[in-house]
C-alpha positions in Angstrom: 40.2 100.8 110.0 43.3 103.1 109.7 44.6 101.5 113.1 44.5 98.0 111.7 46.4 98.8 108.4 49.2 100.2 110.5 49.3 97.4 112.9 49.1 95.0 110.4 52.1 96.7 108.4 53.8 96.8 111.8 53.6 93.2 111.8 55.9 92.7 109.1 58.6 94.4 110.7 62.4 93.2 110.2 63.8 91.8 113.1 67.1 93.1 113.2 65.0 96.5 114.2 63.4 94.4 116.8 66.6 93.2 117.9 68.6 96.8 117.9 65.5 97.9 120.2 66.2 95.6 122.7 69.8 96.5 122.8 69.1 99.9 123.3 66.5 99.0 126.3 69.4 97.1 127.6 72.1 99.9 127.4 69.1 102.3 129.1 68.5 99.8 131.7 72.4 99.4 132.4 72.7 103.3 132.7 69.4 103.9 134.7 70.9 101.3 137.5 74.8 102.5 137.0 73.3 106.2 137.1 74.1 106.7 140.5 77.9 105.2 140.7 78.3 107.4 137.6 77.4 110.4 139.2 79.5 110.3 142.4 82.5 109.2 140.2 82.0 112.7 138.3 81.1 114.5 141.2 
């Protein structure tokens, strides 16, 4: 019962939240394949 009070509160989430999250899985993405170039430029 506790779980489905916080997933339905979850549900009214605002999507500008949503939207930053995906940014951010995009920058991690971006640095997770660039990780490699990045690190024989520094080194």
């Amino acid at each position: 019962m506790e779980f489905k009070r916080k997933f339905g509160r979850k549900k009214q989430t605002k999507p500008t939240k949503g939207l930053f999250l995906v940014i951010l899985l995009a920058v991690v993405l971006i640095l997770w394949f660039k990780a490699e170039d990045i690190m024989n430029a520094l080194f």
